[in-house]
Legacy VTK file of the C-alpha trace (Angstrom):
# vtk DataFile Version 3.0
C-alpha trace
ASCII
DATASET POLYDATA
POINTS 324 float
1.851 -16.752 -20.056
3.638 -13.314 -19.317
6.232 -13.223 -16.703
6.689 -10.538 -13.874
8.876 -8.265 -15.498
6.979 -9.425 -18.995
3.502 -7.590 -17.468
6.258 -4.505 -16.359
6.830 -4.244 -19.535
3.125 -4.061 -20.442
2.596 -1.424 -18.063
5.750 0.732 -18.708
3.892 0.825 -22.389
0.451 1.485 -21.329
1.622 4.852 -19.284
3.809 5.693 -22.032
1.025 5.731 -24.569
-1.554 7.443 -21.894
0.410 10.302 -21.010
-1.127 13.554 -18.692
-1.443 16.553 -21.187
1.264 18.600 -21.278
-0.938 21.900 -19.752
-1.667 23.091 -17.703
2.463 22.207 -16.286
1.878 23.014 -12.593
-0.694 20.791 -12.341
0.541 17.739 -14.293
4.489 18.127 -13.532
3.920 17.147 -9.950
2.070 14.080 -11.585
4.682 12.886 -13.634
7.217 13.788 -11.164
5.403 11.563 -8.880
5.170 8.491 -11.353
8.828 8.440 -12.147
9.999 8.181 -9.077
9.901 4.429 -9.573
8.864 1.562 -6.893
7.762 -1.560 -8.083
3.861 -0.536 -9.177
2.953 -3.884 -7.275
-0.547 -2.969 -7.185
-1.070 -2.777 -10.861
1.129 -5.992 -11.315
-1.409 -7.225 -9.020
-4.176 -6.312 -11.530
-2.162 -7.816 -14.541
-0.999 -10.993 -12.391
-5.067 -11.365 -11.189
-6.174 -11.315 -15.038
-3.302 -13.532 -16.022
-4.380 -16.876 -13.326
-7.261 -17.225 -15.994
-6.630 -15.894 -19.221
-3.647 -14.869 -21.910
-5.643 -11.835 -22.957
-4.598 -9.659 -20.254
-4.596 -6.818 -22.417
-8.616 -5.728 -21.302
-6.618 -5.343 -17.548
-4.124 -2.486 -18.844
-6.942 -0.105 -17.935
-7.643 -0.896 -14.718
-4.299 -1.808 -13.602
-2.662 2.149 -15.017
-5.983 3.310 -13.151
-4.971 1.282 -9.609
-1.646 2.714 -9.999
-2.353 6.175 -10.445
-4.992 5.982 -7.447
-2.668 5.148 -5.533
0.104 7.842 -6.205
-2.925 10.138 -5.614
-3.168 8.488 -1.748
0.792 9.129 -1.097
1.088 12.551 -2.305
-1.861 13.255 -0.267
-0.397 11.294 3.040
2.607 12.975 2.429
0.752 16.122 3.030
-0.774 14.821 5.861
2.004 13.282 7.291
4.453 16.584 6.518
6.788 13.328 4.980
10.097 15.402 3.336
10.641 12.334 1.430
9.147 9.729 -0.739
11.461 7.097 -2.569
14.634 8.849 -1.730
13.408 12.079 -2.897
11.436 15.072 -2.120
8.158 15.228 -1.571
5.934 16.736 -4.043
4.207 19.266 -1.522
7.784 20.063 -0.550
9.240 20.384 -4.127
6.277 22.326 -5.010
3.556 23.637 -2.617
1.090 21.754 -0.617
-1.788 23.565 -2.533
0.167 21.976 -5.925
0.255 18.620 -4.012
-3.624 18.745 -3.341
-4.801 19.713 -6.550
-2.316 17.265 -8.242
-3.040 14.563 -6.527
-6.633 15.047 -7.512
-6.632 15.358 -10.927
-4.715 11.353 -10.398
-8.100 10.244 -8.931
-9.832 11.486 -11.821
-7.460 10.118 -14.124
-8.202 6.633 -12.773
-11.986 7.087 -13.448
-10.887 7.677 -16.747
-8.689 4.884 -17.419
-11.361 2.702 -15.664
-13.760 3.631 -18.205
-11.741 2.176 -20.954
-12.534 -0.898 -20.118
-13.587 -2.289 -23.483
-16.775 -4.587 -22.083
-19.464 -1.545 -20.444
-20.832 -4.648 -17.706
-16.928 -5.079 -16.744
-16.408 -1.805 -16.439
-19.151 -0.977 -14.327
-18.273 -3.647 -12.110
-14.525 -2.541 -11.806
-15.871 1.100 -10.844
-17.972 -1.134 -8.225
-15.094 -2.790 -6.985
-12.598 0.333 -7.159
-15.337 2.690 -5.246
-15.773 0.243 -2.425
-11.792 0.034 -2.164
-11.351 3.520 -1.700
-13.956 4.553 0.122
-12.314 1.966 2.798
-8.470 3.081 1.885
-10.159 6.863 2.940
-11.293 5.363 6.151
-8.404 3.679 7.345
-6.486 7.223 6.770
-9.076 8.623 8.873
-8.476 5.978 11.598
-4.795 6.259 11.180
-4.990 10.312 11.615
-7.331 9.496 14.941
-5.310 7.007 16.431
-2.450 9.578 16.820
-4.428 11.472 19.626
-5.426 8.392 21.204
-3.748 6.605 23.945
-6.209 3.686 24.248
-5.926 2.160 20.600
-5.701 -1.950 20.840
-3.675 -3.863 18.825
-6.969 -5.021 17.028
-8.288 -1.336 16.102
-4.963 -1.172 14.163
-4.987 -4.202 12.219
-8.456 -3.399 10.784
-7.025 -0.075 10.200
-4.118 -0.812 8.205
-6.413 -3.708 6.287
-8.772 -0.961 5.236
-5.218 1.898 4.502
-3.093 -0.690 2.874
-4.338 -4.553 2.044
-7.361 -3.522 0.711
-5.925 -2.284 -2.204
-3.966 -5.120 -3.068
-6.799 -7.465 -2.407
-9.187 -5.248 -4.684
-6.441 -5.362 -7.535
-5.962 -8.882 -7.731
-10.413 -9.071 -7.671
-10.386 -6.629 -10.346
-7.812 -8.361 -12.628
-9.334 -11.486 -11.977
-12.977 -9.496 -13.001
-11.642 -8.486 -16.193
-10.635 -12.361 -17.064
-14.540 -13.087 -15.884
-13.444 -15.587 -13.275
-16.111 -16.919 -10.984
-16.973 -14.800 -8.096
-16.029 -16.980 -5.257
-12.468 -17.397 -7.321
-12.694 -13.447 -6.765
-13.845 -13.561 -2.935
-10.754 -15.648 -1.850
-8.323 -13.525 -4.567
-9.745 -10.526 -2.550
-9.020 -12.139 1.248
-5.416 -13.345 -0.011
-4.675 -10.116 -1.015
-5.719 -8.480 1.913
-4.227 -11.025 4.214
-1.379 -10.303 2.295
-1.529 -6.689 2.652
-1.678 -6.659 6.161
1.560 -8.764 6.573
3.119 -6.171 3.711
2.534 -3.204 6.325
4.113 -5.350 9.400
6.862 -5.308 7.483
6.728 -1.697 6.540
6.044 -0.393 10.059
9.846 -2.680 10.609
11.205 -1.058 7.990
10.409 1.970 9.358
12.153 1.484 12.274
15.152 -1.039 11.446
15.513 -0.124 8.004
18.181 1.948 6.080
17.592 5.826 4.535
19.631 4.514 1.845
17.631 1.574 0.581
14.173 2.304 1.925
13.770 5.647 0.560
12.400 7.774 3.664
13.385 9.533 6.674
13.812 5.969 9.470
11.695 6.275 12.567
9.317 8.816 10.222
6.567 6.508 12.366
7.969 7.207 15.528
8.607 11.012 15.384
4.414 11.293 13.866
3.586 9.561 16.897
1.687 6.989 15.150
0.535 3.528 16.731
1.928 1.005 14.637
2.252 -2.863 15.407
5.919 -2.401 16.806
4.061 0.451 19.326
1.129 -1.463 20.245
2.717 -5.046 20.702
5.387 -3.180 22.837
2.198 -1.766 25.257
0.754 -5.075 25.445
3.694 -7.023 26.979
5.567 -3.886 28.762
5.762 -3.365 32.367
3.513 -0.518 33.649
6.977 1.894 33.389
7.823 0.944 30.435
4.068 1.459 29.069
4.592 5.234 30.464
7.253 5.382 29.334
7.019 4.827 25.662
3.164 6.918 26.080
5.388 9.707 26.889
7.903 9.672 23.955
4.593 9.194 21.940
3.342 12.456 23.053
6.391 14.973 22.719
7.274 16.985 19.243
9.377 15.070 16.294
11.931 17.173 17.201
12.578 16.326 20.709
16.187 15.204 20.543
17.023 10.941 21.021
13.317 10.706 20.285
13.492 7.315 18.097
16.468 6.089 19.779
14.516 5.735 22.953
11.582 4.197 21.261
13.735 2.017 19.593
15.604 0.543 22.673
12.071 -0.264 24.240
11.447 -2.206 21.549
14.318 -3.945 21.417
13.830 -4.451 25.637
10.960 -6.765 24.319
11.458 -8.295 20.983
9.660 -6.626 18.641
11.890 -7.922 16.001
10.752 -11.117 16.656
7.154 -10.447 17.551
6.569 -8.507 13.809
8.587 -11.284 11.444
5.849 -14.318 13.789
3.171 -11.978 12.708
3.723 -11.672 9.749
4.211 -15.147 9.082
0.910 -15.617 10.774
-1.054 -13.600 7.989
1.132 -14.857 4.910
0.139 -18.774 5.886
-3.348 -17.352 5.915
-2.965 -15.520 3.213
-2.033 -18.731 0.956
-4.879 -20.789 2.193
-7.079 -18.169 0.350
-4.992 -18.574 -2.295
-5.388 -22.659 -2.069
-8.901 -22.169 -3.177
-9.555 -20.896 -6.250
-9.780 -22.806 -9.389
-7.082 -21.133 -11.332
-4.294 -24.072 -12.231
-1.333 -24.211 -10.457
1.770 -23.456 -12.537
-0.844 -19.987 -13.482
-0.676 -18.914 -9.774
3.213 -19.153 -9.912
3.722 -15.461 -10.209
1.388 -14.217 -7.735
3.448 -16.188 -5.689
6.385 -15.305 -6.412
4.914 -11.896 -6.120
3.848 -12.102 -3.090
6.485 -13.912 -1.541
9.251 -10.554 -3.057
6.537 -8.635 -1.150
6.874 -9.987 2.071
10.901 -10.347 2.067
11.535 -6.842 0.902
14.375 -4.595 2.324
13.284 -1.193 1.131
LINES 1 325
324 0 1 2 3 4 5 6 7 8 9 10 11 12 13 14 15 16 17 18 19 20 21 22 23 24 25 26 27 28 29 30 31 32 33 34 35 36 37 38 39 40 41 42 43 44 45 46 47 48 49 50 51 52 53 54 55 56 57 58 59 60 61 62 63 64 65 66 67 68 69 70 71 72 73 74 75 76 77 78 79 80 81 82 83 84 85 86 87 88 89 90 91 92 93 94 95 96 97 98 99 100 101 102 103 104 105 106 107 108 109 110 111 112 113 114 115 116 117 118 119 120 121 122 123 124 125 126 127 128 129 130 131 132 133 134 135 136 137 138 139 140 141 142 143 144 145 146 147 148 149 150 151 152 153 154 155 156 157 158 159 160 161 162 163 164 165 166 167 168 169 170 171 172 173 174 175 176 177 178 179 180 181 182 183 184 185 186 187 188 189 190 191 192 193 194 195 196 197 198 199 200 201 202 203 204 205 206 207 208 209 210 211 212 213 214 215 216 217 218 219 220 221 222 223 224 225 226 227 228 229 230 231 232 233 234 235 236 237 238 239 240 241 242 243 244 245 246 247 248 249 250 251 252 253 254 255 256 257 258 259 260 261 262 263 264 265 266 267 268 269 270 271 272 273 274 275 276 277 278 279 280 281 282 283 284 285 286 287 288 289 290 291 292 293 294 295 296 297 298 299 300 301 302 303 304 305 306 307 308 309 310 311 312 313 314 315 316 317 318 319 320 321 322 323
C-alpha cells in the first residue's frame, strides 16, 4: 500500500508522460501554465486513495484520476472568468495573463482532454461507467455554478439553497472521485454509494472552510485576493448565517454592502465586523464539524479494512484543517 505523497508521486509521472502537444502554444500554454501552478491535486489523490481502500493495482486509476484533475482546472479558469478573480494560487489569472477569449478556449480543450484520459481506461465496461459517473458529476458541478451566479442577484437565498449549491459546485467532485477510484478497483456498489456521500459530506465542510478562508485568511498563504467573496457579492455560509441571527438593522445593513460595487472603499471591513458582531467564526468551525462527523459515518460503512482507509483519512482530515 502506497502512501499520500507515494500516489503524488504516481500522478506527478502520469502528467509528465501525458503531456498537451506542444501546438498550437496559445492554446496549450495557458494549460500548462494552469497545471503548474501547484495545489495539492486532492481530487485526483481522491481517485488514487478510492482505488487504493481495495486493491494494490491502482495503476488502472491513473486515467481517471489525471482526467478529474484536469476537469477541474478547466472549472477554475473558467470561474475565474466569471468571477473577474486577478489571482489564482498566488498568481495571475490565466484570462488576465492572457485574454479571456485564451482562457475560454483553453479551458475547453482541458474538458476534452479528460474525455480522453477517461477513455484509457484499460477495461471498455469500467470505462464506460467512469464516463457515467464523471458526466453526472459535472453536469451537477455546472449547475451549482449556475446557482452560485443566480444567488448574487438574489436577496432571498436561505441558508439551505446554498448548501445544496455548494454540494453540487464543490463536494460533488470529491465524492465522484473517491466513487470512481473505488469503480476502477470494482468495489461493490453500495461500498461506492457511501464513498460518494462521505465525499460529498466532506466537500461541503471543505467549502465552509474556504468561504473562512476567504474572509479570515492571509493573501500570503491562501493564494487570492481576501474578502474576493465579499467584494462579488456572493452569499456564502458566513453571509447567510449572519442574516439568520442579525437584528433587522444589521440584516439591512449587511444587504446593503452586498449590493454596492467591489470597489466601494471599507467594503470587506464592514462585512467583516458584522460578522464578527455575531460569531461567525464560531458558527462555520460547529458546522463544519457537523458535516465531517457525518461525513465519517459514511465512511464507517463500507467494507474496505481499516488500516486501508487510513489515508483517506488522513486525507480528509489535512482537508478540513487547512490554512491556505
Amino acid at each position: 500500500m502506497l502512501s499520500l505523497n507515494e500516489l503524488q508521486t504516481l500522478l506527478t509521472r502520469y502528467a509528465e508522460t501525458h503531456p498537451f502537444p506542444a501546438q498550437p502554444a496559445t492554446l496549450y500554454e495557458p494549460c500548462n501554465y494552469m497545471l503548474s501552478l501547484g495545489g495539492k491535486r486532492l481530487r485526483p489523490l481522491m481517485v488514487l486513495v478510492g482505488c487504493q481502500l481495495y486493491t494494490d493495482a491502482i495503476e488502472a486509476a491513473l486515467p481517471a484520476a489525471w482526467a478529474v484533475e484536469l476537469f477541474h482546472n478547466f472549472t477554475l479558469i473558467h470561474d475565474d472568468i466569471m468571477d473577474a478573480a486577478s489571482l489564482r494560487r498566488g498568481q495571475p489569472t490565466v484570462h488576465t495573463r492572457w485574454n479571456a477569449n485564451t482562457g475560454i478556449l483553453s479551458g475547453d480543450v482541458m474538458l476534452i482532454y479528460a474525455y480522453k484520459h477517461l477513455l484509457h481506461t484499460a477495461n471498455a465496461e469500467a470505462a464506460a461507467d467512469l464516463v457515467r459517473i464523471f458526466n453526472r458529476i459535472a453536469i451537477e458541478v455546472c449547475e451549482g455554478q449556475q446557482h452560485d451566479l443566480d444567488f448574487e442577484q438574489r436577496d432571498d437565498v436561505s441558508l439551505e439553497e446554498y448548501l445544496r449549491m455548494i454540494e453540487q459546485k464543490t463536494a460533488v467532485l470529491l465524492g465522484g472521485a473517491l466513487e470512481m477510484g473505488a469503480r476502477c478497483a470494482e468495489a461493490p456498489a453500495t461500498d461506492r454509494e457511501h464513498l460518494y456521500r462521505f465525499g460529498c459530506l466532506a466537500g461541503t465542510a471543505f467549502q465552509i472552510q474556504d468561504d473562512w478562508l476567504d474572509t479570515y485568511g492571509q493573501t500570503a498563504r491562501v493564494g487570492k485576493q481576501i474578502g474576493g467573496d465579499i467584494l462579488q457579492n456572493k452569499k456564502t455560509f458566513l453571509v447567510l448565517k449572519t442574516l439568520e441571527r442579525a437584528t433587522e438593522a444589521d440584516q439591512h445593513t449587511l444587504r446593503q454592502w452586498l449590493r454596492t460595487p467591489a470597489d466601494t472603499p471599507g467594503k470587506v471591513e464592514a462585512v467583516r465586523a458584522i460578522f464578527d458582531r455575531y460569531d461567525m467564526v464560531n458558527y462555520a468551525a460547529q458546522a463544519k464539524a457537523k458535516l465531517r462527523s457525518a461525513a465519517f459515518e459514511q465512511l464507517n460503512r463500507i467494507s474496505a479494512p481499516l488500516h486501508r482507509q487510513e489515508p483517506l483519512r488522513q486525507l480528509v482530515e489535512q482537508l478540513l484543517e487547512r490554512d491556505q
